[in-house]
N, C-alpha and C positions, 0 to 999 in steps of 0.2 A: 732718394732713389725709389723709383715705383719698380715694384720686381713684376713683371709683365715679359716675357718672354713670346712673339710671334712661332716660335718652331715647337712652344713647350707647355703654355697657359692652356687650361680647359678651352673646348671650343666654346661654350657660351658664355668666357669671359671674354673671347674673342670679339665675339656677335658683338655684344655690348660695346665694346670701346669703337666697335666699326661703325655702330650705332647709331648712339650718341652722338650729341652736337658738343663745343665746345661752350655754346649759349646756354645749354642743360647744366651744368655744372658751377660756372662760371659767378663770381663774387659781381653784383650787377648794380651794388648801393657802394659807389664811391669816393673816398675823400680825394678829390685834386686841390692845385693852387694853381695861380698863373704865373707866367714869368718874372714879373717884377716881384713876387713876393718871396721876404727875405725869407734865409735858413732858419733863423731863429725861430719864425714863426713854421716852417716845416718842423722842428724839431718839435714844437707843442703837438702838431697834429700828430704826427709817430707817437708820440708818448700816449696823448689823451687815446688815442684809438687802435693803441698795441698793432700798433703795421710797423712794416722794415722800408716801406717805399713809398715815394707819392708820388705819380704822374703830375705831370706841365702838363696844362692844356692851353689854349688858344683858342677863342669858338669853339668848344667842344675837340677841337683837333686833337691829337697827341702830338706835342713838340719833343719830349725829352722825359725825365724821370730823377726823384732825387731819391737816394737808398739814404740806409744808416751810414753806411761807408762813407757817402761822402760829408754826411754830418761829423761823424767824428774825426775825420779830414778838417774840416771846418775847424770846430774847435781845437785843436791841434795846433793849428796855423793861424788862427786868428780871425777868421774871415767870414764869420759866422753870420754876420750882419748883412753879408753880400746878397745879392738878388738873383735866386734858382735859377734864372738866363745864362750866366757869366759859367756857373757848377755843372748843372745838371749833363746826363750824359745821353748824346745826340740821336747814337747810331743803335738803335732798338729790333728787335728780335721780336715780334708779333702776331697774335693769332687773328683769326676770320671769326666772328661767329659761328657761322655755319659750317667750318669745320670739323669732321670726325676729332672724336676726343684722341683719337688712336696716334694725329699729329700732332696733338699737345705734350702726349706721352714721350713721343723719338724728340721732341725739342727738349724738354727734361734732360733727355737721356745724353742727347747732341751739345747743351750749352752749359748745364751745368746751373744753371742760375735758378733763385728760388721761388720768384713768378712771371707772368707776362701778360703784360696787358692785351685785350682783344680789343677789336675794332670791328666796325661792322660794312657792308657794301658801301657807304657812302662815305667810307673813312673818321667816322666820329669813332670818339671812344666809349663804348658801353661797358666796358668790366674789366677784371681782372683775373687773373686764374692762377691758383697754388698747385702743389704734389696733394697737398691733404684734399682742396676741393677735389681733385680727378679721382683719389683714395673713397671720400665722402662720398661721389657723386655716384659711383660704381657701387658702392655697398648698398645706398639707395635703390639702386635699379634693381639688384640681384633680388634683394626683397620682394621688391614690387612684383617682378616675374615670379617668386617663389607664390607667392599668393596669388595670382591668375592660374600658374601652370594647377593648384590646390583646385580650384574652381574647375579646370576640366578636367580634372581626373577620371571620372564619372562618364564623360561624353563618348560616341563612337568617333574611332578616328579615323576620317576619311581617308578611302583606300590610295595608295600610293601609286603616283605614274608609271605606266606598264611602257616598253618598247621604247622605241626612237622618240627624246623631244629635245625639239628645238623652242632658244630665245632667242630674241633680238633687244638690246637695250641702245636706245641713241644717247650716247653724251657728250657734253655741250662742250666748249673751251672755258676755263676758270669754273664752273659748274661744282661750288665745292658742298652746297648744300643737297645736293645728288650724290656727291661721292659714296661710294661705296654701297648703292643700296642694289648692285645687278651681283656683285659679288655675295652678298647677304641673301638673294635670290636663288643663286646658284647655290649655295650652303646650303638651306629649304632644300631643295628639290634633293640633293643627293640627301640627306636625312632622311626623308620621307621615304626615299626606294632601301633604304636600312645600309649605307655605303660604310663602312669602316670609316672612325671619327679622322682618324689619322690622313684619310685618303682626301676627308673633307676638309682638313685644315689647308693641305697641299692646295686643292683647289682654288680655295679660298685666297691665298695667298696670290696665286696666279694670277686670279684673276680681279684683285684688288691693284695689285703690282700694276697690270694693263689698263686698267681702269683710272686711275691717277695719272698714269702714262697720258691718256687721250686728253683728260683736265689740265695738264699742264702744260704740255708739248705740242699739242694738235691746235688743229682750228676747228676741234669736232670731230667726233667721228661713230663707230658701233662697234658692241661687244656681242658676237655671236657664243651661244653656246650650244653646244653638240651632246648629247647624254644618251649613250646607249646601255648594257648590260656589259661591257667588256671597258668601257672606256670614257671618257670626257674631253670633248676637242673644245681648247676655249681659241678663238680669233679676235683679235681687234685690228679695225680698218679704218684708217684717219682720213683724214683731207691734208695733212699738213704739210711744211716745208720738206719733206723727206730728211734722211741722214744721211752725211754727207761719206763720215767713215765708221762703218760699220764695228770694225775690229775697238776702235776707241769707244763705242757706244757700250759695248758690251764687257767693260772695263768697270772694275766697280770702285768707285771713287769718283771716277766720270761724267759730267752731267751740263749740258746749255744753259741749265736755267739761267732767268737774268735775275738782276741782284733784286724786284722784289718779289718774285716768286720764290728766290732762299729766305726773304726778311720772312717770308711765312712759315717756315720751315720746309719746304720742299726743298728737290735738287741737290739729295743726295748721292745722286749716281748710282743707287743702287736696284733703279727698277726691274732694268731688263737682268741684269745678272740675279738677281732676289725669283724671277719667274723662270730659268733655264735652270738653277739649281734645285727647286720643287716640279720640274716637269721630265715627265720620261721622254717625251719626244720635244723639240723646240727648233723652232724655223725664223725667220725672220730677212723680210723683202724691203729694201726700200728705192725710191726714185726721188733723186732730186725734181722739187715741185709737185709733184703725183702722190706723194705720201708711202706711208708707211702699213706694212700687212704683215702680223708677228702672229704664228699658229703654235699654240702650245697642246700638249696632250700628257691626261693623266692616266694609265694604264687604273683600271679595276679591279681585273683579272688579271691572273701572270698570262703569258703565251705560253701555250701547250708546247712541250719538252724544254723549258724555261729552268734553272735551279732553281730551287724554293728561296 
């Protein structure tokens, strides 16, 4: 279990796993077999090279996977001899490359299983990934930032955005090596105007939520942000199919996706409900074909004669 809590973790352990790629971390020198090759000789490979799994490949493809499980399955029953086609198990749970590490972590959390292999845009298989690499890969970074952050100590730091600012961020559909860097943007800028860390987690949250929203769901769309001294209006505006019922969208467990947008771990129903829970104000429009316009707002400031 990676104890990583979204509502609870330091924010710059947050940054980090929003960060990060799942390629960052990721076991990249592989032992595979092919199909025809018997268990017996999977079972050498486990042994000589202390792993619990070995990917089926195909061209490079990933067809399947054989664990210890089903080795000692194997011997058990006899059938050791058999050819990883006939055993191995079909239906796999996989990551992107270019995925934020922060969806490797909710797959952990979500399957339970002890790794998973990544793939990359053109569908090969380049690596594989554990709880200790995400564990490893994260204590590496923190490092690495502790010693740049040493480096400007010293420096002046440029003075922080006064008044009303606006962004725009376009993003794409599937766009997963993108993900998340308007949110990481928005997190900066409220740091920089001195926002309570708390307020910036909320944000963050918000507008990651929206942000995966438009990569997954949309055909495209933008993330506006609003920053003024009292408040934070985040917008995102799609192109997409619109929703069709709203009361079900906002249902958390709920979600369109199709089966391989979950193979990657998305789609779990819990976007828009994950941003109307961390936002004070929350709206959302849709039209079928016309797309979707969801305005969320983080208050700053209480409003005047507000309870503390």
């Amino acid at each position: 279990m990676i104890p990583i809590d979204p509502n609870a973790s330091p924010s710059a352990l947050l940054e980090l796993i929003y960060r990060l790629k799942v390629k960052d971390i990721m076991t990249g020198n592989l032992k595979t077999a092919e199909k025809d090759t018997n268990l017996r000789e999977i079972q050498r490979m486990m042994r000589e090279n202390k792993v619990s799994g070995i990917p089926i490949v195909e061209d490079r493809r990933l067809v399947g996977i054989i664990s210890v499980d089903d080795i000692i399955r194997a011997l058990d029953q006899g059938y050791i001899d058999s050819p990883a086609e006939v055993h191995m198990s079909r239906k796999l749970v996989v990551l992107e490359d270019d995925m934020p590490v922060s969806f490797a972590i909710s797959s952990f959390e979500k399957y339970k299983y002890g790794r998973f292999p990544v793939i990359s845009k053109e569908r090969l298989l380049v690596g594989i990934v554990t709880s200790r690499d995400v564990t490893s890969g994260l204590l590496m970074e923190m490092n690495r930032t502790l010693e740049e952050m040493e480096k400007t100590l010293n420096t002046q730091a440029a003075p922080a955005p006064a008044g009303h600012v606006k962004r725009i961020f376009l993003v794409q559909q599937f766009d997963y090596e993108n993900a998340g860097r308007a949110s990481t943007e928005l997190k900066k800028l409220l740091n920089d105007r001195g926002v309570d860390r708390a307020l910036q987690r909320r944000a963050a949250v918000a507008s990651y939520e929206l942000e995966m929203n438009l990569v997954n769901h949309s055909l495209g769309g933008r993330l506006v942000f609003h920053i003024d001294e009292d408040q934070v209006v985040i917008e995102a505006v799609d192109q997409g199919p619109g929703i069709p019922d709203l009361a079900k969208a906002m249902t958390e467990g709920f979600s369109t996706a199709n089966d391989w947008i979950r193979s990657l771990g998305f789609g779990a129903g819990m976007g828009l409900p994950n941003t109307k829970r961390v936002s004070d104000e929350f709206d959302i429009q849709s039209s079928q074909g016309k797309g979707t316009h969801v305005k969320a707002v983080i208050r700053l400031k209480a409003p005047q004669g507000a309870a503390p």
